[in-house]
C-alpha positions as CSV (number, residue, x, y, z in Angstrom):
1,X,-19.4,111.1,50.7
2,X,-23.3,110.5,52.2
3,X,-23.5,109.4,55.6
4,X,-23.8,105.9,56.6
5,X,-27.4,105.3,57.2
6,X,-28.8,102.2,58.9
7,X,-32.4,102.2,58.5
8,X,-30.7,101.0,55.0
9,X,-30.3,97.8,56.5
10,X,-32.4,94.4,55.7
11,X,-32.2,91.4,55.1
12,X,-34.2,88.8,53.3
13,X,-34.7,85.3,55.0
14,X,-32.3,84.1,52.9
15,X,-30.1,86.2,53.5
16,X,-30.4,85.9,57.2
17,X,-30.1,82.3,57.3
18,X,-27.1,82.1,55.8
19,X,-25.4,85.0,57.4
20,X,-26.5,83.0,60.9
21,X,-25.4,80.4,59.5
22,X,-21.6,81.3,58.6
23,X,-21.5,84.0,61.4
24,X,-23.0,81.5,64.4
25,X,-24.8,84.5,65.6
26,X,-28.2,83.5,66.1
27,X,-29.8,86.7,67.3
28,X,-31.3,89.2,64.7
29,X,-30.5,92.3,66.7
30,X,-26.7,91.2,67.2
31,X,-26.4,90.0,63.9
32,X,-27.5,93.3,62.7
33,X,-24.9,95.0,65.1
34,X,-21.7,92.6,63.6
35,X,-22.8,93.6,60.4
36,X,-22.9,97.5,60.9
37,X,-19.9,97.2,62.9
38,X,-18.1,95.7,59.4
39,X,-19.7,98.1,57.8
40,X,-18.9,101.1,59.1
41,X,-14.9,99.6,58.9
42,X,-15.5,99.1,55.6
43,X,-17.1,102.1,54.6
44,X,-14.2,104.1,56.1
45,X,-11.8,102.4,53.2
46,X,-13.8,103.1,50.3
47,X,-17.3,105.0,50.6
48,X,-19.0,103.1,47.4
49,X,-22.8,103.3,47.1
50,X,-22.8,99.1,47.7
51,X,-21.6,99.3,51.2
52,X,-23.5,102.0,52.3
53,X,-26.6,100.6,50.7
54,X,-26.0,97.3,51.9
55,X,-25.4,95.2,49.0
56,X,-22.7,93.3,50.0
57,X,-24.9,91.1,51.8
58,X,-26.5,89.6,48.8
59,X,-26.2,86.2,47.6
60,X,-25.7,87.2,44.0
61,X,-23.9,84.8,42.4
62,X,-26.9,82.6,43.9
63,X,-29.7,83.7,41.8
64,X,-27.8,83.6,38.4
65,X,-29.3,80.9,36.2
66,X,-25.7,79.2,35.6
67,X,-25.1,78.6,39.8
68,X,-25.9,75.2,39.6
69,X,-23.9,74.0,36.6
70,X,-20.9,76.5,38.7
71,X,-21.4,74.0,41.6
72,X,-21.4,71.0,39.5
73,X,-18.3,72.0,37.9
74,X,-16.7,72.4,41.7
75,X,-17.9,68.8,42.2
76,X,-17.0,66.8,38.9
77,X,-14.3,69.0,37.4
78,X,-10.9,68.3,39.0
79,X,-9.2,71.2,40.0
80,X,-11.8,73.6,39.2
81,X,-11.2,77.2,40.4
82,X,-13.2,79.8,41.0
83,X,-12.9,83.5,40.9
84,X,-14.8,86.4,42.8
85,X,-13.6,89.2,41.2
86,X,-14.1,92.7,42.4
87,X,-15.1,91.3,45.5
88,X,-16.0,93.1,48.6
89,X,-16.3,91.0,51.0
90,X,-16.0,87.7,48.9
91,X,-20.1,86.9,49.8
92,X,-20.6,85.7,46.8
93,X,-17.3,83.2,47.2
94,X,-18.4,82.4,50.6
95,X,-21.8,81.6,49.4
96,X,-20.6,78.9,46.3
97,X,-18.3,77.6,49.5
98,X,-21.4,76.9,51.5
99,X,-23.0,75.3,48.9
100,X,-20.2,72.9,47.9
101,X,-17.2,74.4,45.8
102,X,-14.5,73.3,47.5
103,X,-13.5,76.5,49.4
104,X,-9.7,75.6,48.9
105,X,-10.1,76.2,44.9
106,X,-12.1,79.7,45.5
107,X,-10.0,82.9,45.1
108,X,-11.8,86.0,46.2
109,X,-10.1,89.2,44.8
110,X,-11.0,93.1,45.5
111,X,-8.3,96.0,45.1
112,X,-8.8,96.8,48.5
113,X,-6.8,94.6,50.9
114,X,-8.7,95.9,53.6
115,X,-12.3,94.2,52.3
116,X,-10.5,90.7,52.3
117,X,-9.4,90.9,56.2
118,X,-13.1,92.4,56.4
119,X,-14.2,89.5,55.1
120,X,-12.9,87.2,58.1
121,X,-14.2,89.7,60.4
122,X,-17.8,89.7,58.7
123,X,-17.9,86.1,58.5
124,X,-15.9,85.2,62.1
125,X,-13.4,83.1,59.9
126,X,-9.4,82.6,60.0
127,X,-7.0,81.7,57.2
128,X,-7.5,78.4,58.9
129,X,-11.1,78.1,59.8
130,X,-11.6,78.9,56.1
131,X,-9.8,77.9,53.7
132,X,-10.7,80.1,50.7
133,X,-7.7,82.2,48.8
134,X,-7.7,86.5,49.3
135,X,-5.9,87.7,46.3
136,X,-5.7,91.4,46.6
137,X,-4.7,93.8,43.4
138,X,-5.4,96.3,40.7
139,X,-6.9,94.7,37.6
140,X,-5.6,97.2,35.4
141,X,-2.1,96.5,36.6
142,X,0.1,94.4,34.0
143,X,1.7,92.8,36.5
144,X,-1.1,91.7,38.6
145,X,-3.3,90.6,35.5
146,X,-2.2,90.8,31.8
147,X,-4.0,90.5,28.5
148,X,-3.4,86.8,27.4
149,X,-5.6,85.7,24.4
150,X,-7.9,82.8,25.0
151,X,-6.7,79.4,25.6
152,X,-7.4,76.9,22.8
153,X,-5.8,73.9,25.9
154,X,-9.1,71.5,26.5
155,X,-6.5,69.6,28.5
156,X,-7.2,69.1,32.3
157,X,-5.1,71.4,34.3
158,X,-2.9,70.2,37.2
159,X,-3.2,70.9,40.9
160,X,-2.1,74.6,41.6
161,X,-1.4,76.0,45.3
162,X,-3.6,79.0,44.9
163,X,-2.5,80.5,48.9
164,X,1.4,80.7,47.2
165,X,-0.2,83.4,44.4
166,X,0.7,87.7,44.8
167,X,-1.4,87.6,41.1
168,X,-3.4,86.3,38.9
169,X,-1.3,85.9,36.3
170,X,0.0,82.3,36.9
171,X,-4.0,81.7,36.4
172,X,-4.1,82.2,32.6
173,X,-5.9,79.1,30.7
174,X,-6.6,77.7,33.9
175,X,-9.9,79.2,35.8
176,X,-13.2,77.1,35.1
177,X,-15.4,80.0,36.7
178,X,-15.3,83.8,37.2
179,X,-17.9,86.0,38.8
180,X,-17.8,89.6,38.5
181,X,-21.4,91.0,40.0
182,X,-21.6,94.6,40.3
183,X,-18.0,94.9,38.8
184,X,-17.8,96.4,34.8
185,X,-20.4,99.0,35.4
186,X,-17.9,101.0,37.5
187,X,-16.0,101.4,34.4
188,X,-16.0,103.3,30.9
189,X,-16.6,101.5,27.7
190,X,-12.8,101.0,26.8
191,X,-11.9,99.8,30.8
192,X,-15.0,97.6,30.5
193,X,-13.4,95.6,26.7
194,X,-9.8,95.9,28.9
195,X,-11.3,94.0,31.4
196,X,-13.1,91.3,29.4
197,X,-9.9,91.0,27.7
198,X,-8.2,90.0,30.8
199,X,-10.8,87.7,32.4
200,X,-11.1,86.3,29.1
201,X,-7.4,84.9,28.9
202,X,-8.1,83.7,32.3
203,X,-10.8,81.2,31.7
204,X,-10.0,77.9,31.0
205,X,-10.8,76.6,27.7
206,X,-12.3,73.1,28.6
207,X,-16.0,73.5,27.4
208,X,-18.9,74.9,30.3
209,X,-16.1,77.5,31.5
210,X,-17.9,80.4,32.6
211,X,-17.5,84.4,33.1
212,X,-21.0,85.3,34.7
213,X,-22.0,88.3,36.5
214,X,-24.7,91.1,37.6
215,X,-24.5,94.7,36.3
216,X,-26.1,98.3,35.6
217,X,-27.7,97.3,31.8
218,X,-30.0,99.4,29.2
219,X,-31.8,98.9,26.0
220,X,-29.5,100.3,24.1
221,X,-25.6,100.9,25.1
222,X,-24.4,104.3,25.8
223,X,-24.0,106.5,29.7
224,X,-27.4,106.4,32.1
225,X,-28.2,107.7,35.2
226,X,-28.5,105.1,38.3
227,X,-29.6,105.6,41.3
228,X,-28.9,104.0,44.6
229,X,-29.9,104.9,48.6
230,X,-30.3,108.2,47.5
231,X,-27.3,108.6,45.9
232,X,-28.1,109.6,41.8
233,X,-24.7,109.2,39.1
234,X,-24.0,107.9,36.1
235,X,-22.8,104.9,34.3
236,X,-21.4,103.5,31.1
237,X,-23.9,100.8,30.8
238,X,-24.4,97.7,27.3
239,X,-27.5,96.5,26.0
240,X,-28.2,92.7,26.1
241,X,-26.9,93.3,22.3
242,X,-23.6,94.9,22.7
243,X,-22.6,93.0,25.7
244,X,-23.1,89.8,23.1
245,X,-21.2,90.9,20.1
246,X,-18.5,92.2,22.4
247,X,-17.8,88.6,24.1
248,X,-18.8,86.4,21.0
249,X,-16.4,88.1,18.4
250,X,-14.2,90.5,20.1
251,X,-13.5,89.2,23.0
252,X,-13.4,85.3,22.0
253,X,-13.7,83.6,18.5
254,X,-17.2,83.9,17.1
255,X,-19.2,80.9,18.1
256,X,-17.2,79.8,20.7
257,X,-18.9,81.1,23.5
258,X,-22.7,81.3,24.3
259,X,-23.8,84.2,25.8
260,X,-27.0,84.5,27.8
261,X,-28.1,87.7,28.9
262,X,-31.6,88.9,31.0
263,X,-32.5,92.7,31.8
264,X,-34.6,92.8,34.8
265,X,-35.8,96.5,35.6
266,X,-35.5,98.3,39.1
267,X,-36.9,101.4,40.6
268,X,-35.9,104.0,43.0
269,X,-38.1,106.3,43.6
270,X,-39.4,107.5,40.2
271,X,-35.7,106.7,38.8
272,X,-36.4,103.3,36.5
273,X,-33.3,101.3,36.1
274,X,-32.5,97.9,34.2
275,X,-29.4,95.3,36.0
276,X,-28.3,92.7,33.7
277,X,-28.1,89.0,34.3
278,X,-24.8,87.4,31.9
279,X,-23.2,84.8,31.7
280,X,-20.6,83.5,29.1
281,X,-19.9,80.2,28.6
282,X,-16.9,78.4,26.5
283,X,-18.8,75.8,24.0
């Protein structure tokens, strides 16, 4: 485990409007404290590479070329729900809450119950200051999230109380948008096709439905070393290529999805690196 190191620590103006913004702290230096303090909480409960780098506090979901049509489906769709999925700190949830998704129909999820009190902490929220839904549990775990094939139901769905849920499972056929940023790299190949299996049969059917996330990618699929604050290891990673064919004819019915994918190519140190933009989208 590397030692927590704060000179690690930035953020964009962005980033610290909206953090001043959600937290009311106006003050750089004891915004910078509240978020080490979180951290350091955090970091105690799982030691990834994200929270010690800091990448929690990115707006994510944000920069993905599909964030506007996820807020226009909060706005128009009726009971559209979204899901953050693998979590953290639900910024990313917190974020599409900001920006108009009604918070009541966001679900954050992480495996760690301990990131989703964080996440009041980080943000100085309560279950009734924010309304959002904290769904904590293991998404390899039958009973928390099964495999369900696609729905084929374009019907609307009807009102669900999402703060009454202990899984996910009541969700199948029913979820108009998923996020999963920084999520399937952690995984081999085989977990990775489980879990698009199971966020597949989660995702409602009625066209412009969307999976979307942000992940470790390469030019051509197979394990590559990544690097991050220091820390070097390696990862299962797909090609723009491989992640298509996998979601447009294994996972769901060829030619009913669209699948968009962009590489965009980091460096750390001499270590080169390519993330993946995605999103899939039910036609």
């Amino acid at each position: 485990m590397a030692p927590q190191d704060t000179s690690l620590y930035s953020l964009s103006s962005e980033q610290a409007e909206f953090f001043k913004a959600q937290t009311g702290i106006d003050d750089d230096e004891d915004l910078k404290r509240h978020i080490l303090e979180v951290q350091a909480k955090a970091y105690k409960v799982a030691p990834y590479p994200c929270i010690r780098s800091f990448v929690f506090l990115r707006l994510n979901i944000s920069n993905l070329s599909v964030y506007e049509h996820i807020l226009e489906l909060g706005r128009k769709r009726p009971n559209a729900v979204l899901l953050d999925i693998g979590c953290c700190f639900g910024t990313d949830a917190r974020k599409a809450a900001a920006d108009g998704f009604p918070a009541k129909n966001i679900i954050a999820s992480d495996l760690f119950n301990d990131f989703l009190e964080l996440s009041h902490e980080l943000f100085k929220t309560t279950p009734v200051s924010y309304p959002g839904c904290f769904i904590p549990g293991d998404v390899f775990d039958p009973a928390f999230l099964s495999i369900a094939a696609p729905s084929d139901d374009v019907s609307p769905v009807p009102a669900i109380d999402l703060s009454s849920l202990k899984s996910l499972n009541a969700l199948h056929g029913r979820i108009s948008v998923i996020n999963a940023i920084s999520f399937f790299h952690l995984f081999s190949e085989e977990k990775q096709l489980h879990i698009a299996r199971a966020l597949a049969g989660l995702l409602s059917a009625q066209p412009g439905s969307v999976i979307c996330g942000f992940h470790v990618g390469t030019l051509e699929k197979g394990v590559v070393n990544n690097s991050l604050s220091g820390s070097e290891y390696k990862l299962f990673a797909h090609s723009p290529e491989s992640w298509t064919s996998l979601w447009n004819g294994e996972v769901f019915e060829k030619g009913s999805v669209k699948v968009e994918t962009e590489l965009v190519e980091f460096a750390t140190g001499e270590v080169k690196y390519f993330m993946m933009k995605w999103s899939v989208m039910r036609l």
